[in-house]
TORLOZA-430328 format. One record per residue: x, y, z of N, C-alpha, C, O in turn. Coordinates in steps of 0.02 Angstrom, whole numbers, plus 50000, padded with zeros to 5 digits. Example, Ala and Ser with C-alpha at 12.3 -4.5 7.8 and 13.67 -1.06 7.14 Angstrom:
% TORLOZA-430328
{r {50660; 49716; 50390}; {50615; 49775; 50390}; {50660; 49835; 50390}; {50712; 49834; 50423}}
{r {50642; 49888; 50354}; {50684; 49947; 50357}; {50645; 50002; 50394}; {50670; 50057; 50402}}
//
This chain:
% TORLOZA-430328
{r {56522; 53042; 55326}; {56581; 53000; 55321}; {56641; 53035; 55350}; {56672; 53014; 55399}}
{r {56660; 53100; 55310}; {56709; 53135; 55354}; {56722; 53150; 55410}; {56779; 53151; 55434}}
{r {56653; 53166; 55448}; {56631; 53200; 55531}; {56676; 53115; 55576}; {56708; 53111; 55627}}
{r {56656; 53060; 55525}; {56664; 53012; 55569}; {56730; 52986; 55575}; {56749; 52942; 55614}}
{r {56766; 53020; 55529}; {56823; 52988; 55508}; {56856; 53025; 55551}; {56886; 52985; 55588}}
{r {56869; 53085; 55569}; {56884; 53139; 55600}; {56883; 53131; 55691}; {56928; 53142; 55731}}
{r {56831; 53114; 55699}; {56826; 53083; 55741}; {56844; 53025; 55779}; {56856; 53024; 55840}}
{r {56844; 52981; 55744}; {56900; 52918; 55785}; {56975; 52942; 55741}; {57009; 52892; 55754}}
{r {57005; 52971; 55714}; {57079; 52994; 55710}; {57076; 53033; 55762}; {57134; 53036; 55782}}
{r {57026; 53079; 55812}; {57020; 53133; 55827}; {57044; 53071; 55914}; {57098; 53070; 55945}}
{r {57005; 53044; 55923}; {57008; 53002; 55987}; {57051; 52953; 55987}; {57058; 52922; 56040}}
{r {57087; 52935; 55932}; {57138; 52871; 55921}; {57209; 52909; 55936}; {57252; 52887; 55976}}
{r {57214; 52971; 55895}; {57267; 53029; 55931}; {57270; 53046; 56001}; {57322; 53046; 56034}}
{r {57203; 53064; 56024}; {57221; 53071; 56091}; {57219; 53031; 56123}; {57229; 53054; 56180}}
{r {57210; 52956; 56126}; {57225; 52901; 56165}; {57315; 52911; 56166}; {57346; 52928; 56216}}
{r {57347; 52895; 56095}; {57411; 52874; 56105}; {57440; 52949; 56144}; {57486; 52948; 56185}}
{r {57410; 53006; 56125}; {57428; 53093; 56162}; {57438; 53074; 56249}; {57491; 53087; 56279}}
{r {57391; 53048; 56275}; {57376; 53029; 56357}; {57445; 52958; 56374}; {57465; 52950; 56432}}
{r {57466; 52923; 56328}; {57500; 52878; 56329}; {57568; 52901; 56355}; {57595; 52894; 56410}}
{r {57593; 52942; 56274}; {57640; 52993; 56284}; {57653; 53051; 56356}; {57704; 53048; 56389}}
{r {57605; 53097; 56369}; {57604; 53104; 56416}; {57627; 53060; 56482}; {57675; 53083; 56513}}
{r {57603; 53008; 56503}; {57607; 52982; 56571}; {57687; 52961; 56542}; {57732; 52998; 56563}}
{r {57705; 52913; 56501}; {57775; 52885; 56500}; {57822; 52924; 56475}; {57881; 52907; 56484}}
{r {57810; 52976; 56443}; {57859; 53037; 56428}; {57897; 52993; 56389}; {57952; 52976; 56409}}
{r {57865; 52963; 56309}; {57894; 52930; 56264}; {57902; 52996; 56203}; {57864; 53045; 56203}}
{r {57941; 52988; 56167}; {57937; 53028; 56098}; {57876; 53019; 56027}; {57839; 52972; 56011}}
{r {57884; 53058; 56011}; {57811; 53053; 55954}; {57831; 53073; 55904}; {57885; 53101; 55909}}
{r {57801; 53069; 55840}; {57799; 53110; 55768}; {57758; 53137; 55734}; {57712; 53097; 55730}}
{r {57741; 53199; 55696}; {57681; 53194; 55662}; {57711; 53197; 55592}; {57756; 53231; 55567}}
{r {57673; 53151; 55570}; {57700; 53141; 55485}; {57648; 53191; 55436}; {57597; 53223; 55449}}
{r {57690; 53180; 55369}; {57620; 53181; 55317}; {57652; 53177; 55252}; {57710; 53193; 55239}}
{r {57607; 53155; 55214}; {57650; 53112; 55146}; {57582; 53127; 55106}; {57528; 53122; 55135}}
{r {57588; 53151; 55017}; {57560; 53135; 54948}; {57567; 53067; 54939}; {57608; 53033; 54970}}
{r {57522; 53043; 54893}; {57531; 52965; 54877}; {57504; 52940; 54821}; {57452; 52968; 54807}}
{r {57519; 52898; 54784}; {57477; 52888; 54737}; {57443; 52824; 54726}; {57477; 52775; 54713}}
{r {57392; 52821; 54728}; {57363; 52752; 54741}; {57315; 52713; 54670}; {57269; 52736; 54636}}
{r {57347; 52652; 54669}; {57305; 52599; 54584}; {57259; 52580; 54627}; {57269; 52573; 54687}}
{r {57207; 52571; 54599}; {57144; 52515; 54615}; {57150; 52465; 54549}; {57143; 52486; 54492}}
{r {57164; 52396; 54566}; {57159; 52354; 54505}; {57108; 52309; 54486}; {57115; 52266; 54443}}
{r {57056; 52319; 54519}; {57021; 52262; 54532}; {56999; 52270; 54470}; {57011; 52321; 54438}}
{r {56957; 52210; 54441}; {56938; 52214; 54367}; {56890; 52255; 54366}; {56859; 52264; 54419}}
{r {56873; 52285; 54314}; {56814; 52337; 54300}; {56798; 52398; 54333}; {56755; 52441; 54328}}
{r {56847; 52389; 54367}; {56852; 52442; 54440}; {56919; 52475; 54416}; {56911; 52532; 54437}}
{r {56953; 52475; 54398}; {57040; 52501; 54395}; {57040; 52568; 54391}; {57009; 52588; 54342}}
{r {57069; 52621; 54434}; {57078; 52677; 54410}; {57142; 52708; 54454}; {57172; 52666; 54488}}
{r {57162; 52769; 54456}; {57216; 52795; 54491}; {57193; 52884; 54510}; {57174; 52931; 54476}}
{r {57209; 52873; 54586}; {57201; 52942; 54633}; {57258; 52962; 54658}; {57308; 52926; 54654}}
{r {57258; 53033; 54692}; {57310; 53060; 54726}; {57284; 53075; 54786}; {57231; 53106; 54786}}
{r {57308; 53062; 54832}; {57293; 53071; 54911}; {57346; 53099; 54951}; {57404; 53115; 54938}}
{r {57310; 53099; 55008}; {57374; 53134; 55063}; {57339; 53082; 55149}; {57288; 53060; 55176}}
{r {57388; 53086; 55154}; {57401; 53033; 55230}; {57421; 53106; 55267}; {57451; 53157; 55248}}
{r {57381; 53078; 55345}; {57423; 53120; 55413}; {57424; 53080; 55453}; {57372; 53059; 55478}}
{r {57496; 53054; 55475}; {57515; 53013; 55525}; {57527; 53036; 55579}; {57553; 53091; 55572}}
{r {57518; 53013; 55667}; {57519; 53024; 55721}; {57553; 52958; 55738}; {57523; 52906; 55725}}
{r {57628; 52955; 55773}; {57684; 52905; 55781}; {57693; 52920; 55871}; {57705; 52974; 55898}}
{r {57682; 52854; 55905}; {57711; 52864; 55966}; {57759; 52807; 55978}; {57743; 52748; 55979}}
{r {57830; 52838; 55990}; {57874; 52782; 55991}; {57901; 52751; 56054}; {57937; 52780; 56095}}
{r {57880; 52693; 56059}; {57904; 52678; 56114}; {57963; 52662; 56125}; {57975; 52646; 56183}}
{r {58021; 52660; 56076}; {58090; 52635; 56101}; {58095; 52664; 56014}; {58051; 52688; 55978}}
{r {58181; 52648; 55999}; {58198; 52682; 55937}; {58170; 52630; 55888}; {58160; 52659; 55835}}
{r {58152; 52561; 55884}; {58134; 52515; 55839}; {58059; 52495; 55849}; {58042; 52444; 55819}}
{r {58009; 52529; 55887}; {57938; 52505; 55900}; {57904; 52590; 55913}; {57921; 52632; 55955}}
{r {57860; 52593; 55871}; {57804; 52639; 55857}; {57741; 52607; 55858}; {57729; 52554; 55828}}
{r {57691; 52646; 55899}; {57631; 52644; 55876}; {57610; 52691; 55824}; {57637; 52746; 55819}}
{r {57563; 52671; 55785}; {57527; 52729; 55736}; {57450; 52750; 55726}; {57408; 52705; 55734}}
{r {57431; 52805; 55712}; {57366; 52822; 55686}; {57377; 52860; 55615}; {57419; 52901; 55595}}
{r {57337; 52837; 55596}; {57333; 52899; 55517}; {57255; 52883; 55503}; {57212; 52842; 55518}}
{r {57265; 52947; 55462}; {57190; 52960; 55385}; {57223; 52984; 55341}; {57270; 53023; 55333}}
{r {57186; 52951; 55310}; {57196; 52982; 55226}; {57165; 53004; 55194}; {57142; 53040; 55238}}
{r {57134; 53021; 55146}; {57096; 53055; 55086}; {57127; 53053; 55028}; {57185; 53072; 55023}}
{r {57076; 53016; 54952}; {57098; 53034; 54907}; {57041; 53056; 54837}; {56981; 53045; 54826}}
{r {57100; 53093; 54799}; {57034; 53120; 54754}; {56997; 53057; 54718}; {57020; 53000; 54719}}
{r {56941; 53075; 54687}; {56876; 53028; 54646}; {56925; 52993; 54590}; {56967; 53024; 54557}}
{r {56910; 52920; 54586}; {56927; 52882; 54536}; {56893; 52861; 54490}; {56849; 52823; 54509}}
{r {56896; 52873; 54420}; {56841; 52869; 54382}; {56843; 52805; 54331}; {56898; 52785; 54312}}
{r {56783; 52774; 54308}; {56806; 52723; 54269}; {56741; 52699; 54229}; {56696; 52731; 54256}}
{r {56707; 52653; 54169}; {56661; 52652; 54147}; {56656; 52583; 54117}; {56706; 52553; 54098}}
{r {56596; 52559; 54113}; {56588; 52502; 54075}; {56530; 52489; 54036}; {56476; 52509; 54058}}
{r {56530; 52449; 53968}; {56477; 52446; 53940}; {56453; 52376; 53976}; {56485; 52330; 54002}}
{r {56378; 52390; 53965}; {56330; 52329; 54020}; {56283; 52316; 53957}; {56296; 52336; 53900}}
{r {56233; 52282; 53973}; {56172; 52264; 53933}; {56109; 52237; 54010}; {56112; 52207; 54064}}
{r {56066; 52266; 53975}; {55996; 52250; 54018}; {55929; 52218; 53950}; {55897; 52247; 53905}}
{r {55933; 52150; 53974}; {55867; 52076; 53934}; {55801; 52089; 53976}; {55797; 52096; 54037}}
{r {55753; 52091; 53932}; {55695; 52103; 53939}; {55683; 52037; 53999}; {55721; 51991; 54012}}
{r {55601; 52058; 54034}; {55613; 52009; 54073}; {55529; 51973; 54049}; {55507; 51919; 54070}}
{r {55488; 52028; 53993}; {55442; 51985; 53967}; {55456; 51994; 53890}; {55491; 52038; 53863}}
{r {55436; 51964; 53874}; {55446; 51935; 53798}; {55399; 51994; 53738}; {55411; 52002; 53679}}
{r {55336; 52033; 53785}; {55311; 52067; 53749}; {55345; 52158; 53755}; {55323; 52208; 53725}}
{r {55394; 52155; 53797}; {55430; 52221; 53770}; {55485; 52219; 53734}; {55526; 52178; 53715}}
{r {55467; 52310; 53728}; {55535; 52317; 53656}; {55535; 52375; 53691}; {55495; 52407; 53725}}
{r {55623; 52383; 53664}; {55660; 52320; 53626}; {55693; 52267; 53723}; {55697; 52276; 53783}}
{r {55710; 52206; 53663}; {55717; 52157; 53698}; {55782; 52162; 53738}; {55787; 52139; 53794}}
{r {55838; 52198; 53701}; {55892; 52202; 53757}; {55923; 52270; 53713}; {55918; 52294; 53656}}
{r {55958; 52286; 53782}; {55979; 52377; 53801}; {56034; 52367; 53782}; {56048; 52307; 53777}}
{r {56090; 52419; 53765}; {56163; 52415; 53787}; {56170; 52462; 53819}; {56112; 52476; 53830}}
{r {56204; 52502; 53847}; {56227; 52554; 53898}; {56305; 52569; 53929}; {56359; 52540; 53925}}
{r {56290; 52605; 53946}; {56385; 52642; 53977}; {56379; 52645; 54043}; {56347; 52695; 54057}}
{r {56399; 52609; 54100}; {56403; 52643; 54175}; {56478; 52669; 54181}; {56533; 52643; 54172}}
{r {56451; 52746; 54204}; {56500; 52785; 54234}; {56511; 52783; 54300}; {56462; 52801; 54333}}
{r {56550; 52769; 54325}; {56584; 52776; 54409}; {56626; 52812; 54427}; {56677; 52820; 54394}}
{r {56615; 52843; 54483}; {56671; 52884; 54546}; {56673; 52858; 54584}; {56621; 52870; 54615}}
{r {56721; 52802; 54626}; {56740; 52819; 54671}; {56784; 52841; 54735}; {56844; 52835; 54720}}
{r {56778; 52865; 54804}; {56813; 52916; 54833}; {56843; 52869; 54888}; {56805; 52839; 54926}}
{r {56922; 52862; 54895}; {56925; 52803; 54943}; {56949; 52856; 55027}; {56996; 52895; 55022}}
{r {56919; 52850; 55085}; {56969; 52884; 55161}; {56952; 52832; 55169}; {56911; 52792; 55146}}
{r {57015; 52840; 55234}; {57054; 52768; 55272}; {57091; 52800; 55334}; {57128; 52847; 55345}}
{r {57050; 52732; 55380}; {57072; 52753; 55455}; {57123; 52686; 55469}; {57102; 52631; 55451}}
{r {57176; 52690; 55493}; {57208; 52660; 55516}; {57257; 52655; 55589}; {57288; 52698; 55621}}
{r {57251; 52619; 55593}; {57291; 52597; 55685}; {57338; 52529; 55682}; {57323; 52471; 55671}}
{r {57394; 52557; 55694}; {57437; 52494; 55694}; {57496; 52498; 55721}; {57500; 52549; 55756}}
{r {57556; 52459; 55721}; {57628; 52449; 55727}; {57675; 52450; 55678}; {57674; 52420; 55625}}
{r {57731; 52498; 55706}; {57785; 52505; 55658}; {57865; 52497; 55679}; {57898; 52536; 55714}}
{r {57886; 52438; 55648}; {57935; 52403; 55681}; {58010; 52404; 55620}; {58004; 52388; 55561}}
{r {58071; 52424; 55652}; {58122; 52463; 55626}; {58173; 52408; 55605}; {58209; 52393; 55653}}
{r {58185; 52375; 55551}; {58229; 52330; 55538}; {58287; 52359; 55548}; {58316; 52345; 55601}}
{r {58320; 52408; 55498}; {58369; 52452; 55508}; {58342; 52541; 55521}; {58294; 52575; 55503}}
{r {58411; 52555; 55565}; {58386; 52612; 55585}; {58350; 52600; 55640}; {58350; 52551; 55677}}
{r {58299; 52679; 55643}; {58249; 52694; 55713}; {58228; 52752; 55710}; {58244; 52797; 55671}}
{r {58175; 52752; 55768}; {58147; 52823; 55728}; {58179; 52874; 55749}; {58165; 52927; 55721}}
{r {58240; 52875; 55813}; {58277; 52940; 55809}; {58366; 52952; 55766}; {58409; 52994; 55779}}
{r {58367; 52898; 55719}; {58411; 52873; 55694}; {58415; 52947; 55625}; {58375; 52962; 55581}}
{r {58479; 52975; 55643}; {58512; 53003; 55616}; {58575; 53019; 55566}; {58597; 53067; 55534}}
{r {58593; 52945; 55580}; {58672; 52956; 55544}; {58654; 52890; 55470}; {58699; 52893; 55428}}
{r {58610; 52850; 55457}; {58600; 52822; 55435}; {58545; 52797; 55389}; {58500; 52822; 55422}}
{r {58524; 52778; 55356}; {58457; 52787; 55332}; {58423; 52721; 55347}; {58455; 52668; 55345}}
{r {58328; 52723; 55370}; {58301; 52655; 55377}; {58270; 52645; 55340}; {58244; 52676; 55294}}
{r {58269; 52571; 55370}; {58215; 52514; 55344}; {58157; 52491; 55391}; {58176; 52482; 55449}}
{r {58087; 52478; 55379}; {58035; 52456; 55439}; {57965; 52449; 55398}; {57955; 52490; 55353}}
{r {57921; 52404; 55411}; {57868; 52395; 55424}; {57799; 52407; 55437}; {57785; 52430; 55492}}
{r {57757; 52397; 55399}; {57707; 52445; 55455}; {57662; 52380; 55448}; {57667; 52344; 55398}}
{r {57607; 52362; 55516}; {57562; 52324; 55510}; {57472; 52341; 55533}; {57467; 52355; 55592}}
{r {57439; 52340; 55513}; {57387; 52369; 55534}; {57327; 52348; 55518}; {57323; 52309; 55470}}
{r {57242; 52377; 55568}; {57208; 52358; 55546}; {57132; 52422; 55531}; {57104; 52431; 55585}}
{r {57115; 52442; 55502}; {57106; 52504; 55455}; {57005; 52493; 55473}; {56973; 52453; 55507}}
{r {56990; 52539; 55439}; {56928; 52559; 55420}; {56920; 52604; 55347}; {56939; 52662; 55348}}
{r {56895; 52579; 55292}; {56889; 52616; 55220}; {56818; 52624; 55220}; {56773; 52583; 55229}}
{r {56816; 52686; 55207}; {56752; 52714; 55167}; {56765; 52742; 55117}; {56800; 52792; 55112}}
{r {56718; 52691; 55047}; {56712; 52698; 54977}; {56659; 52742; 54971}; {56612; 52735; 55011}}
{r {56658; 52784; 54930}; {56609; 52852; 54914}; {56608; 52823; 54868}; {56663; 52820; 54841}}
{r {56550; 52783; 54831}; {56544; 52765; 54761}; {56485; 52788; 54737}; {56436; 52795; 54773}}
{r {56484; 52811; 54638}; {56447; 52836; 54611}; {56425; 52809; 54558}; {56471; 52797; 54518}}
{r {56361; 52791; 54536}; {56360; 52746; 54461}; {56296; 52769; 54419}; {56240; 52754; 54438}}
{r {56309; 52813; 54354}; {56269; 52835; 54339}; {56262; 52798; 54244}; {56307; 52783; 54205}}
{r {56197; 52796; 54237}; {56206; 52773; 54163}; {56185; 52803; 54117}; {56150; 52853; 54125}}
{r {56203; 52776; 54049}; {56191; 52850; 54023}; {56135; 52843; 53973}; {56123; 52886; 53930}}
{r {56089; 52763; 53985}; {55997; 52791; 53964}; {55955; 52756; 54006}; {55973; 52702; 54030}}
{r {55905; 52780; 54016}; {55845; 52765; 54054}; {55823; 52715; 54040}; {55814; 52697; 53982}}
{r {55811; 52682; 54092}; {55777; 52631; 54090}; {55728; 52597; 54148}; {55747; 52605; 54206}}
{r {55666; 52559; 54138}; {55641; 52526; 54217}; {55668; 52478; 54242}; {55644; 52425; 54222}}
{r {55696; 52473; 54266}; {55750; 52397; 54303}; {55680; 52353; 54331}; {55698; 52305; 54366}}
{r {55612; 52357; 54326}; {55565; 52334; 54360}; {55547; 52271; 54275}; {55525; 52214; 54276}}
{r {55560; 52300; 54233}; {55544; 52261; 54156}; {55631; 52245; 54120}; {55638; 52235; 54060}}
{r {55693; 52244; 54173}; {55740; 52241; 54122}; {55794; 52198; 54204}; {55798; 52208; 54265}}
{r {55824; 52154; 54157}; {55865; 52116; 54198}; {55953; 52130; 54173}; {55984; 52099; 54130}}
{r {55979; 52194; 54222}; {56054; 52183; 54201}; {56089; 52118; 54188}; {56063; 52064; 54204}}
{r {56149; 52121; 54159}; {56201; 52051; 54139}; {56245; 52080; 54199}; {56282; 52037; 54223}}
{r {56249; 52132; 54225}; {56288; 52131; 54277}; {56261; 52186; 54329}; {56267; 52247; 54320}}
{r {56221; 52150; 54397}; {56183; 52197; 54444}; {56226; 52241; 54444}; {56287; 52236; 54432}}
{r {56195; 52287; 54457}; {56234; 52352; 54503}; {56188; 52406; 54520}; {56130; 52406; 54499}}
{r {56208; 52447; 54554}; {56153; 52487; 54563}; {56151; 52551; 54532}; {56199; 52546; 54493}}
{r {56130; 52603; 54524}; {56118; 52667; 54497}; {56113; 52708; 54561}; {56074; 52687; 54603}}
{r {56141; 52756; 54572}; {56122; 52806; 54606}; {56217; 52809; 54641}; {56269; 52798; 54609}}
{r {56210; 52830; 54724}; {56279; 52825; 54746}; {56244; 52805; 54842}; {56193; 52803; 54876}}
{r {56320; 52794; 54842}; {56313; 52762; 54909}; {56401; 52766; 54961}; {56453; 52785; 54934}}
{r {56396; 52744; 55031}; {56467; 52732; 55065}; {56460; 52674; 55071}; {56408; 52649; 55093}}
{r {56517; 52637; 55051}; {56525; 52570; 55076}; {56576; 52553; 55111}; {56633; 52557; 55088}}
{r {56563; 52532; 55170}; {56635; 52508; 55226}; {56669; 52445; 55239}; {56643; 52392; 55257}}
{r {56718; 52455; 55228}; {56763; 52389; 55245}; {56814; 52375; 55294}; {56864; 52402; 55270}}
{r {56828; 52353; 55339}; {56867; 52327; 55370}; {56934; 52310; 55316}; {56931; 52274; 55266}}
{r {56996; 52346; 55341}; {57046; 52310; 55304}; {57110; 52300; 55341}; {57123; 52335; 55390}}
{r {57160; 52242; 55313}; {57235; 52234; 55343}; {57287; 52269; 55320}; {57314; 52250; 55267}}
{r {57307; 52316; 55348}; {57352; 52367; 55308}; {57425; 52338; 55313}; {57448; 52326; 55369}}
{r {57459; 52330; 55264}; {57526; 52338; 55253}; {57582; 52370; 55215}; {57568; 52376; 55155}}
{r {57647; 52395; 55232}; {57670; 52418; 55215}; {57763; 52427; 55222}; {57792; 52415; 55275}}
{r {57787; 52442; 55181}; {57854; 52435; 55178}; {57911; 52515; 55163}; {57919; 52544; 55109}}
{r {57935; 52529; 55217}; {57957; 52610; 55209}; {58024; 52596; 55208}; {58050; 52542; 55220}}
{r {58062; 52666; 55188}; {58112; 52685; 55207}; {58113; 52738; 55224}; {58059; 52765; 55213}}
{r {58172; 52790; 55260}; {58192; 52852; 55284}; {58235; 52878; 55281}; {58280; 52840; 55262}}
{r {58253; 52926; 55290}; {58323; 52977; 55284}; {58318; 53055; 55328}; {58272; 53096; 55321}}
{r {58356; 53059; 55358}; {58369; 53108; 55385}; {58400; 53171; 55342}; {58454; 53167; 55312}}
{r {58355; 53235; 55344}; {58358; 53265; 55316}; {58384; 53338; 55345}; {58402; 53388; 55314}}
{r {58379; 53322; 55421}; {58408; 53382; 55463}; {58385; 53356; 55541}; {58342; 53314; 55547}}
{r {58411; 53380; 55587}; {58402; 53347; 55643}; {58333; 53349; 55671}; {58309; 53403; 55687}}
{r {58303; 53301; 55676}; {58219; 53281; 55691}; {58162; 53288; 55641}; {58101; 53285; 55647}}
{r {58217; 53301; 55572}; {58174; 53285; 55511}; {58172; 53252; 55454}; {58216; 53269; 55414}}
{r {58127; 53200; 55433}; {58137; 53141; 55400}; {58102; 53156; 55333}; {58047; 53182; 55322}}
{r {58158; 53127; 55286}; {58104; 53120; 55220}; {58095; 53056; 55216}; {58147; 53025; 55209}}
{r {58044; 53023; 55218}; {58010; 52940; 55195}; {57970; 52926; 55144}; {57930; 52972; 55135}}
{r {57963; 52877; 55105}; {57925; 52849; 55067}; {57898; 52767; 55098}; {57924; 52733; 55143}}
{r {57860; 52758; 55071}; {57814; 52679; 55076}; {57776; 52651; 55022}; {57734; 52682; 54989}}
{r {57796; 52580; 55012}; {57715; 52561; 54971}; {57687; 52508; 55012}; {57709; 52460; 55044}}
{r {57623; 52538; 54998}; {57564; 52505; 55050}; {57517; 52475; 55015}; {57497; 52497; 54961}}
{r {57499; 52431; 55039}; {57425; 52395; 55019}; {57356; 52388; 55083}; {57364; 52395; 55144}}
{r {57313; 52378; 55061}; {57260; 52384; 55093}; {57216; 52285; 55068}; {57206; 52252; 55016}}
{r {57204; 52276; 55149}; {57171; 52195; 55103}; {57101; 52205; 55133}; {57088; 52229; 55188}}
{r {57059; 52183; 55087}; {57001; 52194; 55132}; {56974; 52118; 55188}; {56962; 52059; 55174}}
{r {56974; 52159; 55256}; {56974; 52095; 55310}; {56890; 52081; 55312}; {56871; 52025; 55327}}
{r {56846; 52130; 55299}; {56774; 52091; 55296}; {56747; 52100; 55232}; {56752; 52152; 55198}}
{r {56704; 52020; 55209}; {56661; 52026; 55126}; {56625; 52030; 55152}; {56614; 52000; 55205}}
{r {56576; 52090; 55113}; {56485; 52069; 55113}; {56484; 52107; 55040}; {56526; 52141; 55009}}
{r {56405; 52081; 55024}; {56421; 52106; 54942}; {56361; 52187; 54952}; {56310; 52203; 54984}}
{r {56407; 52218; 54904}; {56375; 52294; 54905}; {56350; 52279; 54798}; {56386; 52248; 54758}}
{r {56299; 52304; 54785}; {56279; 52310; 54731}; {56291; 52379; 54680}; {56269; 52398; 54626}}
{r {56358; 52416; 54752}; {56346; 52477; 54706}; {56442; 52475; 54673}; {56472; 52524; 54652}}
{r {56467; 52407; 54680}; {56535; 52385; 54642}; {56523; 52321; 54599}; {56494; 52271; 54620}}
{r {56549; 52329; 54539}; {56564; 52242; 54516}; {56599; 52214; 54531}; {56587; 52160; 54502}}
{r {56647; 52207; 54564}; {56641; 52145; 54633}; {56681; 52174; 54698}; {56715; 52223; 54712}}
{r {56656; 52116; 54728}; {56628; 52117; 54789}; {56720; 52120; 54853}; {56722; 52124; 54914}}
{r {56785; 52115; 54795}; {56848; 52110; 54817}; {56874; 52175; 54816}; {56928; 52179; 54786}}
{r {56844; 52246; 54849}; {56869; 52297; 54863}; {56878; 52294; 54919}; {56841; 52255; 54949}}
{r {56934; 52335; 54961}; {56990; 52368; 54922}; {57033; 52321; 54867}; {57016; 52263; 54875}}
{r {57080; 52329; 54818}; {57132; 52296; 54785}; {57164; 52365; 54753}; {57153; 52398; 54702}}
{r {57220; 52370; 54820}; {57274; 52433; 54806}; {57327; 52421; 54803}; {57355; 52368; 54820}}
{r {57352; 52474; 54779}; {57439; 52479; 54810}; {57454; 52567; 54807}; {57419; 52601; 54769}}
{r {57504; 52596; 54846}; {57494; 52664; 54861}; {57577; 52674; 54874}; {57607; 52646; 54920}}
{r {57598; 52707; 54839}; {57663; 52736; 54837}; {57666; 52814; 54885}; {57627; 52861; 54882}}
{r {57705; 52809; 54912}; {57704; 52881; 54959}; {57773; 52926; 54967}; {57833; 52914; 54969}}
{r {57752; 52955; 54968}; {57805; 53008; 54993}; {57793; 53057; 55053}; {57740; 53089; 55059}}
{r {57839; 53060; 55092}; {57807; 53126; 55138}; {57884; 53154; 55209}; {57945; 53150; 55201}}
{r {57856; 53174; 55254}; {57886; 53206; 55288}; {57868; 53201; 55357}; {57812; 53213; 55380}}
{r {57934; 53176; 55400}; {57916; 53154; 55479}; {57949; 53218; 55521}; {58002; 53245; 55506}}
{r {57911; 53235; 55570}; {57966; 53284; 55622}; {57935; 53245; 55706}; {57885; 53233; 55740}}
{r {58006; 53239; 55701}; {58011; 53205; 55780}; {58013; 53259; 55837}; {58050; 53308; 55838}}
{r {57959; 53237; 55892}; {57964; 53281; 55945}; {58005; 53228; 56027}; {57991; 53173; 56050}}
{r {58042; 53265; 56040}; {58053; 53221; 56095}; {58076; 53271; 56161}; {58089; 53246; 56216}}
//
């Protein structure tokens, strides 16, 4: 998952790098802590991550962007029950605890457009946008805590046992501000959300509407020009 993630940030950077180059536009490299909710039901938990942004600006109010992120394991648990599926075993129904981790990175590529302010805007503080369209890989883990044959026992709510990556396509958005903190250096914050742009159902979440975020940030821009 990482090798891959690394890799298209690795080639998505040097696309906009070759860009920069030929038009001799200005750039940024960011990087921001963040803290991110997952709310989805049964799923809810809270991580700390870190974003590294790569900004190529084409004028003071239009940026392109790349980032990744990483954040630590989110943990969360639920009691389930598993019903016999013949009538001659015992006992007839289970109760149980599923424990979960999971680990959310995120590739993203998008546009970042400057209501107030800009990105070499110094005397003032901004406002801007971000719009985008991402790649998430969920590191998910689900372990329970008694044995059982799932071949003689029918969960009340599938899921799977063991761990797995699950990928999603998502629409990233987001809402920043900035401040100049010394000449070509920015302190910014954002809150962002993540929507997920493709369903298919994975058995190793109770449901099937991941991502459901929101991600508060903080971090630090230095402009090269």
């Amino acid at each position: 998952m990482l090798p891959l993630l690394k890799k298209l940030f690795f080639f998505s950077t040097l696309y906009f790098a070759s860009l920069q180059a030929g038009a001799q536009y200005t750039f940024s490299i960011a990087t921001d802590l963040n803290l991110l909710h997952h709310f989805t039901r049964n799923e809810s938990f809270t991580a700390i991550g870190q974003t590294v942004y790569y900004q190529l600006h084409f004028s003071k109010k239009e940026t392109a962007y790349a980032w990744v992120s990483y954040h630590t394991g989110g943990k969360f648990k639920n009691d389930l029950s598993a019903v016999a599926t013949d009538s001659i075993t015992t006992p007839q129904r289970l109760s149980f605890t599923a424990s979960s981790r999971v680990n959310f990175s995120h590739i993203s590529l998008g546009w970042k457009h400057y209501f107030r302010g800009g990105s070499n805007e110094e005397q003032t503080w901004g406002l801007y946008t971000t719009t985008g369209l991402g790649i998430l890989f969920a590191h998910v883990e689900n372990n329970f805590n008694k044995e059982f044959d799932t071949a003689h026992y029918q969960l009340s709510q599938p899921l799977l046992k063991g761990s797995a990556t699950v990928r999603r396509l998502t629409l990233d958005l987001g809402l920043g501000t900035e401040y100049a903190l010394a000449p070509s250096i920015f302190l910014y914050g954002e809150l962002r959300t993540w929507l997920a742009a493709s369903d298919y159902p994975s058995a190793y979440f109770y449901n099937n509407n991941v991502p459901r975020v929101l991600l508060l940030t903080g971090g630090i821009r230095i402009l090269f020009d």
